[in-house]
DRENNURO-593814 format. One line per field, with one value per residue: residue in three letters; x, y, z of N, C-alpha, C in turn. Coordinates in Angstrom, 3 decimals, m for minus. Atoms other than C-alpha are relative to their C-alpha. Layout:
<nodes>
residuo = c(ALA,...)
n.x = c(X,...)
n.y = c(Y,...)
n.z = c(Z,...)
ca.x = c(X,...)
ca.y = c(Y,...)
ca.z = c(Z,...)
c.x = c(X,...)
c.y = c(Y,...)
c.z = c(Z,...)
</nodes>
This chain:
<nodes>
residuo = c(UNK,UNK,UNK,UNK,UNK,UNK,UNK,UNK,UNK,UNK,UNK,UNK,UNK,UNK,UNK,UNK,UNK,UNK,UNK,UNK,UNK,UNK,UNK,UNK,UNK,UNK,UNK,UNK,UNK,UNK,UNK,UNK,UNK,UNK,UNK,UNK,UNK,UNK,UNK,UNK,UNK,UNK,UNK,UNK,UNK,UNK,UNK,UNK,UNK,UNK,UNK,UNK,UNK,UNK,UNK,UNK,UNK,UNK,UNK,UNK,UNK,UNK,UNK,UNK,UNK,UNK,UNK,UNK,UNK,UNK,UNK,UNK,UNK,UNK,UNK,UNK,UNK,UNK,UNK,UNK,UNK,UNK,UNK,UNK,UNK,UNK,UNK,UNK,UNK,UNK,UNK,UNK,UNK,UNK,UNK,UNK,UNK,UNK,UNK,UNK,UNK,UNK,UNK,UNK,UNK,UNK,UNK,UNK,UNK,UNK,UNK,UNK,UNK,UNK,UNK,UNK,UNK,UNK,UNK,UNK,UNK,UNK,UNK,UNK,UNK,UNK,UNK,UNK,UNK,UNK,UNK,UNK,UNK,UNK,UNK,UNK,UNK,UNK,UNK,UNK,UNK,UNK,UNK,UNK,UNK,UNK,UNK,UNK,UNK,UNK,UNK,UNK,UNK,UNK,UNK,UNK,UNK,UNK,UNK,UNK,UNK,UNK,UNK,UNK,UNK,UNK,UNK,UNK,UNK,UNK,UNK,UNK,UNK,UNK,UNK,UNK,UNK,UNK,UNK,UNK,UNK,UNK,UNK,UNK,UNK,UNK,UNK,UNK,UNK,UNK,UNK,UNK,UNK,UNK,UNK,UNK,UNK,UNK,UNK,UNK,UNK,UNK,UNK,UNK,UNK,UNK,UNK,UNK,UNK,UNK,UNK,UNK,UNK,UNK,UNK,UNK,UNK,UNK,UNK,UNK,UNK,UNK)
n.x = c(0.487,0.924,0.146,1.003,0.255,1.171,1.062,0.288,0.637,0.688,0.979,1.348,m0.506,1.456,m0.235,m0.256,m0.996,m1.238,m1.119,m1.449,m0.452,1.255,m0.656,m1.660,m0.736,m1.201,m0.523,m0.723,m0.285,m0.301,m1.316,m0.335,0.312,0.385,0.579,1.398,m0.071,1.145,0.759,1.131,1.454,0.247,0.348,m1.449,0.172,1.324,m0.511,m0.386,0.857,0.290,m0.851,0.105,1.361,0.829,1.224,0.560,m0.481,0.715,m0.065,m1.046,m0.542,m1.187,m0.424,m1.539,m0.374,0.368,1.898,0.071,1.067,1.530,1.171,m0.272,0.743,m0.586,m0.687,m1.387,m0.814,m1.370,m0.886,m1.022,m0.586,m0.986,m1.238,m0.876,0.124,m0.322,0.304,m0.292,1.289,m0.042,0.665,m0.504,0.866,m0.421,0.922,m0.207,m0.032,m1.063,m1.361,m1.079,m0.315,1.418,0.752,m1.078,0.625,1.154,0.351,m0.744,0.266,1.162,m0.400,m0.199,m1.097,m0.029,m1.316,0.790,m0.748,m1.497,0.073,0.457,m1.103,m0.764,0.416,m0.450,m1.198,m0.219,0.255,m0.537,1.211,m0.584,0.318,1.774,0.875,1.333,0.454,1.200,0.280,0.071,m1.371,m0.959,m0.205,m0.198,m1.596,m0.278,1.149,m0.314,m0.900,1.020,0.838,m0.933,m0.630,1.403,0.006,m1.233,m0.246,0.172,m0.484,1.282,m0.937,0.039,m0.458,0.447,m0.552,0.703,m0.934,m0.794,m1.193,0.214,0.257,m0.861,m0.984,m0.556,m0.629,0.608,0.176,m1.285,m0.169,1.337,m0.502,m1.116,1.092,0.992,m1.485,m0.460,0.862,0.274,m1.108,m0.175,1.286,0.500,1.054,0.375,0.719,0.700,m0.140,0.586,m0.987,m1.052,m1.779,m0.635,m0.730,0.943,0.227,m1.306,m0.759,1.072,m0.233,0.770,0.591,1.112,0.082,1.401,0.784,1.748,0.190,m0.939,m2.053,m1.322,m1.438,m1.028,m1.299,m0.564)
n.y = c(m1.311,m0.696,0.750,m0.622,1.066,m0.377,m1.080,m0.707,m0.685,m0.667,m1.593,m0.403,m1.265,m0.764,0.977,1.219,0.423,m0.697,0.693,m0.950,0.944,0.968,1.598,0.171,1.208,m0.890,0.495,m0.536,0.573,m1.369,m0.156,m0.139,m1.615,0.370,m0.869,0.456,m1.136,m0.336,m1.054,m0.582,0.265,1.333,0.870,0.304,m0.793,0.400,1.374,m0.566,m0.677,1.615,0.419,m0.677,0.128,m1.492,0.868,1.230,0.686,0.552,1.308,0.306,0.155,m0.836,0.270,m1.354,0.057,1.226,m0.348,0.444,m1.030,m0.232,0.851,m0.860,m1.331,m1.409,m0.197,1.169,m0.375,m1.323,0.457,0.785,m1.231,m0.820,0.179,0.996,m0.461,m1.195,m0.139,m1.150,m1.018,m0.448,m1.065,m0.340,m0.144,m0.827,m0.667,m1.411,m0.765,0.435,m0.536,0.718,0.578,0.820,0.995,1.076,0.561,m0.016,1.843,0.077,m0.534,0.827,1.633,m0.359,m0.418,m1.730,m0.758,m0.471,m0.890,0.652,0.519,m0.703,m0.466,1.036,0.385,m0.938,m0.379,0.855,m0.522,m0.968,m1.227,m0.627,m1.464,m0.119,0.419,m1.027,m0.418,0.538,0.270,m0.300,m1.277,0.662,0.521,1.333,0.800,m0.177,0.730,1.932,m0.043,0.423,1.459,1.278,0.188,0.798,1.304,0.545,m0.297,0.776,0.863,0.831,2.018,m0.004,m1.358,0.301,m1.124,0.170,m1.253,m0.487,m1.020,m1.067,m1.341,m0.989,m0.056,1.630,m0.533,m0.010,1.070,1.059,m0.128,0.431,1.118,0.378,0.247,1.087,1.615,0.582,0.647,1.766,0.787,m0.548,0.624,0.953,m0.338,0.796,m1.371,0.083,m1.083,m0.342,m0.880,m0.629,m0.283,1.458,m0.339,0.784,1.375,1.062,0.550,0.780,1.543,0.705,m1.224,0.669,m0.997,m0.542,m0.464,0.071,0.825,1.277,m0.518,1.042,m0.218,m0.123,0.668,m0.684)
n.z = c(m0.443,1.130,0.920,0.536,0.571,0.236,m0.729,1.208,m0.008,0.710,0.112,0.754,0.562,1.003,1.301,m0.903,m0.940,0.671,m0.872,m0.132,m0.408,0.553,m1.163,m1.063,m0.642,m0.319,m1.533,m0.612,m1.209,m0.900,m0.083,2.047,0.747,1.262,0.944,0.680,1.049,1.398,0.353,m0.738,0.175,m0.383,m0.891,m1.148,m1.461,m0.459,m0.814,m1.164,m0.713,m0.470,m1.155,m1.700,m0.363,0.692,1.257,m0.378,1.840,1.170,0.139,m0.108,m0.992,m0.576,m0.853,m0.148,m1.732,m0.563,m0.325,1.298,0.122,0.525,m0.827,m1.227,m0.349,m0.275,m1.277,m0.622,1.297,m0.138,m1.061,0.400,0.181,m0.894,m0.716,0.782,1.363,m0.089,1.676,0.550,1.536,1.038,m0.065,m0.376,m0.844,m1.322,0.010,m0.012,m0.929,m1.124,0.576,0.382,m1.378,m0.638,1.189,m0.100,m1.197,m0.471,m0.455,m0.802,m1.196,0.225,m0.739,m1.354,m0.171,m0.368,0.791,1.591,0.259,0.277,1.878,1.127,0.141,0.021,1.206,0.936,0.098,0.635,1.366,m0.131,m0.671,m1.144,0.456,1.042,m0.895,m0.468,1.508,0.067,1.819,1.253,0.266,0.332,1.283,0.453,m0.828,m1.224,m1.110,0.134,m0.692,m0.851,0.557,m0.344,m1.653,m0.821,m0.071,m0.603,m1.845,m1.069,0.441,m0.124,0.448,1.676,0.364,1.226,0.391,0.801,0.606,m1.191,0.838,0.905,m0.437,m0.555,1.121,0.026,m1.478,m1.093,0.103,m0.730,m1.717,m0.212,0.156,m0.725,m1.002,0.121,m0.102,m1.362,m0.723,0.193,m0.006,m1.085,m1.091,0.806,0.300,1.237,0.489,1.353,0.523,1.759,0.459,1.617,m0.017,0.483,m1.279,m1.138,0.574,0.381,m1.692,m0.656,0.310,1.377,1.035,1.146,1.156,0.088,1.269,0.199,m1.235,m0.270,m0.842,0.455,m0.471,0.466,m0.463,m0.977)
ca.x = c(m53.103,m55.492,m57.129,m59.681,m61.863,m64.236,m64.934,m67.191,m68.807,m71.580,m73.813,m76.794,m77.047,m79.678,m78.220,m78.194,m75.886,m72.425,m69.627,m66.885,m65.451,m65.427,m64.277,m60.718,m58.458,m56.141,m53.628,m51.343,m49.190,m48.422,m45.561,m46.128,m45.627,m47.940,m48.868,m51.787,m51.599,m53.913,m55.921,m58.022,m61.644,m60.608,m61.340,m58.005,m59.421,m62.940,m60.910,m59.087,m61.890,m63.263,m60.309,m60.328,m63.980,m65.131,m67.773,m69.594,m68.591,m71.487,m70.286,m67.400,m64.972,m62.368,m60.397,m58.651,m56.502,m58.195,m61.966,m63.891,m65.606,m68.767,m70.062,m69.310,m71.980,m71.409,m70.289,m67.960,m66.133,m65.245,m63.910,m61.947,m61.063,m60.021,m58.048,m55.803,m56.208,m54.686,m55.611,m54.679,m57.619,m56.908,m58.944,m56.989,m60.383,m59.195,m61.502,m61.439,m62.218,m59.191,m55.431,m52.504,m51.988,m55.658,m56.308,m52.959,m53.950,m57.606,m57.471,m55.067,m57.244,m60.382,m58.563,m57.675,m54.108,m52.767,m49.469,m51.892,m49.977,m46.307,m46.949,m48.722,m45.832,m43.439,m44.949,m45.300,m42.108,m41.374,m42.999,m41.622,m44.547,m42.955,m43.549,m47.506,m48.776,m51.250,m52.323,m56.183,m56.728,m57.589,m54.346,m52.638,m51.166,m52.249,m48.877,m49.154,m52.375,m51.534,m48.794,m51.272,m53.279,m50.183,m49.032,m53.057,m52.599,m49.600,m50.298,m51.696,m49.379,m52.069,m51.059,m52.278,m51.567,m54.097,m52.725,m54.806,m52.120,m49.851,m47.332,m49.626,m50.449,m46.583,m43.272,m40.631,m38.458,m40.934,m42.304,m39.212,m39.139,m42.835,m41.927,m39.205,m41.655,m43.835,m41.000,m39.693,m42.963,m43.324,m40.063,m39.806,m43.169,m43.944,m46.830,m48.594,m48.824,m51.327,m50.803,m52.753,m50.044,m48.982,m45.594,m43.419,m40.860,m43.474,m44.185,m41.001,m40.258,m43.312,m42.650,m45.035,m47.207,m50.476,m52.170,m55.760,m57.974,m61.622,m62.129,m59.994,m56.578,m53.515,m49.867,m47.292,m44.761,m42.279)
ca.y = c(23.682,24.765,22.109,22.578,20.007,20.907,24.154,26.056,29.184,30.639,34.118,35.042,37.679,39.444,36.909,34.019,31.806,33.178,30.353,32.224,29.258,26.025,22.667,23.759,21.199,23.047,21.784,24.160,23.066,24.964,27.145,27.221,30.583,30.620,32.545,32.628,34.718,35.499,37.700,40.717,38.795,35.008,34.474,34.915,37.379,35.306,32.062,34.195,35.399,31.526,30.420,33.050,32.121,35.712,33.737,30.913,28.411,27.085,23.780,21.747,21.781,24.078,22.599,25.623,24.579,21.391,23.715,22.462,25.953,24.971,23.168,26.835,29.884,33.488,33.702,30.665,31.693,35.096,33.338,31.182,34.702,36.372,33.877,31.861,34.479,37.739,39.484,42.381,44.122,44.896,47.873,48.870,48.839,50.984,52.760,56.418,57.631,55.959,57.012,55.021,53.489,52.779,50.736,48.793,48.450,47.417,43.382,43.606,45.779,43.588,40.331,41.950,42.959,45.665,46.124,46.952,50.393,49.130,46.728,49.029,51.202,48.336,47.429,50.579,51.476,48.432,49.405,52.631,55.092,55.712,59.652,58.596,57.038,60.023,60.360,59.333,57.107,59.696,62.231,59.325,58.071,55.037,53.490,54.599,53.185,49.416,49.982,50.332,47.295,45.218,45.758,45.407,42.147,41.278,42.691,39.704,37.263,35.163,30.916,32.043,35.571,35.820,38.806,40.182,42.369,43.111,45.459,46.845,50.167,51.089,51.676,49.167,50.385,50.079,46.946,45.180,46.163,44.918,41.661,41.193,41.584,38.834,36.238,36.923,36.674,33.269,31.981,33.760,32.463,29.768,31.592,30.022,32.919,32.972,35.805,36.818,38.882,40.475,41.003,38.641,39.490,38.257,35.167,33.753,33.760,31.591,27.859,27.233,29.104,28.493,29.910,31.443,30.997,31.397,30.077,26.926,26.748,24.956,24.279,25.764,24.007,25.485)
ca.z = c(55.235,51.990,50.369,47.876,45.752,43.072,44.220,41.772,41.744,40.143,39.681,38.316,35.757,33.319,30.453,32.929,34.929,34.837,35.726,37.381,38.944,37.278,39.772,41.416,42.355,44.618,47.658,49.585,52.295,55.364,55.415,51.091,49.357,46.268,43.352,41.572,38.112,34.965,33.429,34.635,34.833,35.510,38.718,40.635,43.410,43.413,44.514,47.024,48.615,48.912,50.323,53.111,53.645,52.620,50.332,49.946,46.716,44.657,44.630,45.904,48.913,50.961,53.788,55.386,58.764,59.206,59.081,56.294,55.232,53.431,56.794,59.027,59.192,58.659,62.262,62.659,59.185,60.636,64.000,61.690,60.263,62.974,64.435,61.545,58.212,57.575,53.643,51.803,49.520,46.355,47.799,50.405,52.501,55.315,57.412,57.108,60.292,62.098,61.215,59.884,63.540,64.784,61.222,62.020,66.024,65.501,64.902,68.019,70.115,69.126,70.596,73.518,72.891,75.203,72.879,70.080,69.748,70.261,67.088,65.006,65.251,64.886,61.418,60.181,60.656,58.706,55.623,56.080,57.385,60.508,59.627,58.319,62.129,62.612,58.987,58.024,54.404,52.800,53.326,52.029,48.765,46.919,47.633,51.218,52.164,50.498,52.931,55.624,54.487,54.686,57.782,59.151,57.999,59.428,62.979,64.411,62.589,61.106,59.872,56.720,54.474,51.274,49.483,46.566,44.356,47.230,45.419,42.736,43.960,44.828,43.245,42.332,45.920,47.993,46.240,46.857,50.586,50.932,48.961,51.471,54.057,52.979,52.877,55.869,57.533,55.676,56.539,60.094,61.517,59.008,57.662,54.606,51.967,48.748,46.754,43.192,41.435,37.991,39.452,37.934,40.831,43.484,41.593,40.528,44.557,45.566,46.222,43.311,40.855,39.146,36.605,35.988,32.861,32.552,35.786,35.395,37.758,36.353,38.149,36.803,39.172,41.509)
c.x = c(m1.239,m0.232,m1.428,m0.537,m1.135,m0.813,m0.554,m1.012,m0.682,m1.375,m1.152,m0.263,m1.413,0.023,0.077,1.076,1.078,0.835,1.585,1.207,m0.121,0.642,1.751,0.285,1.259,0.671,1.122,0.545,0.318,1.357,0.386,0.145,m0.517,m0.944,m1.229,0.013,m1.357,m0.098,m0.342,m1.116,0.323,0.304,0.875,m0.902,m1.354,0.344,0.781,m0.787,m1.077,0.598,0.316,m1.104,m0.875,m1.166,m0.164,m0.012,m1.488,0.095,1.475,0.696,0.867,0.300,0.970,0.557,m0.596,m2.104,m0.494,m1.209,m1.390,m1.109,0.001,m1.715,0.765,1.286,1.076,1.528,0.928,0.295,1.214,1.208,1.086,0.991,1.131,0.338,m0.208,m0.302,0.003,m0.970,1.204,m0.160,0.151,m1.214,0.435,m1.337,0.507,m0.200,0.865,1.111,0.776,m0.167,m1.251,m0.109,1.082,m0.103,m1.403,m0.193,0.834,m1.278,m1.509,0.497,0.565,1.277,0.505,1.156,m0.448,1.285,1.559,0.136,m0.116,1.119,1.361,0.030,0.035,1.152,0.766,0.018,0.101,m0.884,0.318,m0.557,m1.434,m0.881,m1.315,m0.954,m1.382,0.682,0.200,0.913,1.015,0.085,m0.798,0.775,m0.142,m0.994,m0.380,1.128,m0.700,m0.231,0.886,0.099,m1.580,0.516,0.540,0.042,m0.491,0.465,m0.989,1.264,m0.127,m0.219,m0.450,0.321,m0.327,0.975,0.679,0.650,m0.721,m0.262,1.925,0.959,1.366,0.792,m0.753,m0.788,0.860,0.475,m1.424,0.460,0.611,m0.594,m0.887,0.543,0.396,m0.887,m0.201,1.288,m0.007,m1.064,m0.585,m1.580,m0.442,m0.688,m0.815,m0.244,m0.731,0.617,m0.103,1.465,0.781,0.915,m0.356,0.118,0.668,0.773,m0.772,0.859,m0.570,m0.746,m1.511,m0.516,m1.640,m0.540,m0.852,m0.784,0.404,1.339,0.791,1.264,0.716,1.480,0.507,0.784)
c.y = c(0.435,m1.613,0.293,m1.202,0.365,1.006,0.521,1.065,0.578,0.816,m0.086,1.265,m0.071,m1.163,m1.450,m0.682,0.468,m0.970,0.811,m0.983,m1.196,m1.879,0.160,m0.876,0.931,m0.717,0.728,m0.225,0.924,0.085,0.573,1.553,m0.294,0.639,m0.334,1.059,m0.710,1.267,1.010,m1.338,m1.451,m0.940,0.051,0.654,m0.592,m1.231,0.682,0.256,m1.102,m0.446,0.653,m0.088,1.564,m0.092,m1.278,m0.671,m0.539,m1.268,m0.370,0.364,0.464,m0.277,0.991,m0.608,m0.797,0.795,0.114,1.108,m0.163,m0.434,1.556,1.367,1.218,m0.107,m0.904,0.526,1.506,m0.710,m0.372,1.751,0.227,m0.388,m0.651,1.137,1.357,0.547,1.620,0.084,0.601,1.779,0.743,m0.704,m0.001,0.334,0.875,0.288,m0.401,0.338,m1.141,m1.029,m0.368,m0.925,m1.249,m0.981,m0.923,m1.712,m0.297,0.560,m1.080,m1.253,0.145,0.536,1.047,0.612,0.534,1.226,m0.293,m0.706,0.534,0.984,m0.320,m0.344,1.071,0.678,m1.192,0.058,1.616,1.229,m0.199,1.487,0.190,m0.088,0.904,0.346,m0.926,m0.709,1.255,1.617,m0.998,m0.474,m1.236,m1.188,m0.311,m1.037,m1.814,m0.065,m0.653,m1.226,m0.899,m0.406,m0.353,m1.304,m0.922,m0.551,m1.418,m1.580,m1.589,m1.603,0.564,1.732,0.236,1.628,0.489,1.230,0.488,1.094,0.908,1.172,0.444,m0.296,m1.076,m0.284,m0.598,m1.222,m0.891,m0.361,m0.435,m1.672,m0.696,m0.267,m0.956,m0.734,m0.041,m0.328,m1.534,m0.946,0.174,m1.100,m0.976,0.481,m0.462,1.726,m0.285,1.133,m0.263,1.204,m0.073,0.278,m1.001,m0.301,m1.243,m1.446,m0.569,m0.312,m0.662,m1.132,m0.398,1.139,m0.806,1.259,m0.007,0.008,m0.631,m0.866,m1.442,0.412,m1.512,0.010,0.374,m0.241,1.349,1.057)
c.z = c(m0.792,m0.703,m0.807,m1.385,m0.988,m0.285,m1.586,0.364,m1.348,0.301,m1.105,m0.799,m0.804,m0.952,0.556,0.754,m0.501,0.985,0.314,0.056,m0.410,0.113,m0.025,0.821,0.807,1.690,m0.352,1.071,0.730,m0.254,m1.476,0.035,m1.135,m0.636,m0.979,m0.757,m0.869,m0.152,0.720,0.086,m0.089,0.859,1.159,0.940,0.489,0.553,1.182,0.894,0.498,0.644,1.071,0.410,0.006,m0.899,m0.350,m1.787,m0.293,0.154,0.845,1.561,0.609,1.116,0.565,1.635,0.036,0.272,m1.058,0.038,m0.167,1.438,1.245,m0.682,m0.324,1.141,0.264,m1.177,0.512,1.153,m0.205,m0.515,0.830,0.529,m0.791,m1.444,0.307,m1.813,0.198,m0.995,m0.835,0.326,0.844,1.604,2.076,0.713,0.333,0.859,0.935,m1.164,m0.104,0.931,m0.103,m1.057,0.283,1.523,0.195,m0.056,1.755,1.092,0.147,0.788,1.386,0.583,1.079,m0.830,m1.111,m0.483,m0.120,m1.672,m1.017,m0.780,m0.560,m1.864,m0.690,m0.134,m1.689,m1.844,m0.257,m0.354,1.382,0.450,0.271,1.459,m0.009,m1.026,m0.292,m1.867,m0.835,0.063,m0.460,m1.308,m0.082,0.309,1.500,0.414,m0.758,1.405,1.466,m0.136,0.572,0.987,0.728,m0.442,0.389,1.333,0.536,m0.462,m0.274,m0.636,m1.856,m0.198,m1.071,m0.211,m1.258,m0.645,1.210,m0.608,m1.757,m0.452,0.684,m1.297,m0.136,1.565,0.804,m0.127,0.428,0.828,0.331,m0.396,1.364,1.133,0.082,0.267,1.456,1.297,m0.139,0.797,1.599,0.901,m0.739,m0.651,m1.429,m0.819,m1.405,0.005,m1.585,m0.339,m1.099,0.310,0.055,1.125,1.201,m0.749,m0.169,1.445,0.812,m0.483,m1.363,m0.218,m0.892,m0.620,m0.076,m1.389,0.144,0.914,0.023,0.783,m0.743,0.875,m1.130,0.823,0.835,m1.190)
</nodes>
């Protein structure tokens, strides 16, 4: 499902080259659940954001689904997007002028769905904003609007589920009912999940686990 050879990124700065990334060896099989920990500042959410083709590596090689990123365009990368890869921001990155519902309907209504609304509903119920549907970003908690996020990512049951702090904006409750939600998407629909967590919780329930320092990745086994 994820294979990755090499990859390496690097930025340009006032003080000069800055290696973020520095030759990842990484294979994920479909169906995997798998964690990816560290630090703040080495690298976990900048290899996430490679392997959903959200950015372009420096060096080296990313086989996602059998589509070998570095050889795709802007435009082909979000196709691959839209149709195989679902991701949770760190940053919630909602948009504010649509409510609970429209942000959860809108990959659905974009592909031509007509149940868009049925689902949206469906999901947020799920993560338990049932109550929230009509509610914009920004009448909403922290908590609430990862909530959101999730479930966008959900709605159009992607092959793959890159999840950047899933559970770090809520409380342990409602983490644990989110968790639960991930799994049973993985297990349910065989969905391949990569998650970058601090929650030991999350992590100790991935098939496998690696580890983040100074832009090197290591296994740490199942």
């Amino acid at each position: 499902m994820i294979k990755v050879n090499q990859l390496l990124k690097t930025v340009s700065t006032a003080d000069g080259d800055l290696d973020i990334l520095r030759g990842i060896d990484l294979e994920i099989a479909a169906g995997t659940s798998a964690a990816i920990v560290g630090a703040s500042g080495s690298g976990k959410s900048t290899l996430l954001g490679l392997l959903a083709g959200m950015d372009v590596a420096s060096g080296g090689e990313i086989m996602l689904d059998g589509e070998q990123l570095g050889n795709l365009d802007e435009d082909q990368r979000a196709r691959v997007r839209a149709e195989k890869v679902g991701f949770v921001f760190q940053s919630f990155q909602l948009l504010p002028a649509l409510t609970a519902r429209e942000n959860v309907m809108l990959p659905l209504e974009l592909s031509g769905r007509k149940d868009a609304g049925d689902v949206a509903n469906r999901l947020l119920g799920e993560v338990g904003l049932a109550g929230r549907l009509d509610h914009y970003p920004t009448t909403l908690s922290g908590g609430e609007q990862q909530r959101v996020a999730i479930a966008r990512a959900f709605v159009s049951e992607p092959k793959i589920l890159f999840a950047d702090e899933p559970t770090g904006n809520l409380d342990t409750r409602t983490g644990e009912r989110i968790i639960d939600l991930l799994f049973r998407l993985n297990a349910g629909a065989g969905t391949t999940l990569v998650l970058v967590t601090h929650d030991e919780r999350l992590a100790r329930r991935c098939d496998v686990r690696f580890a983040m320092d100074a832009g090197e990745l290591r296994s740490l086994g199942a």
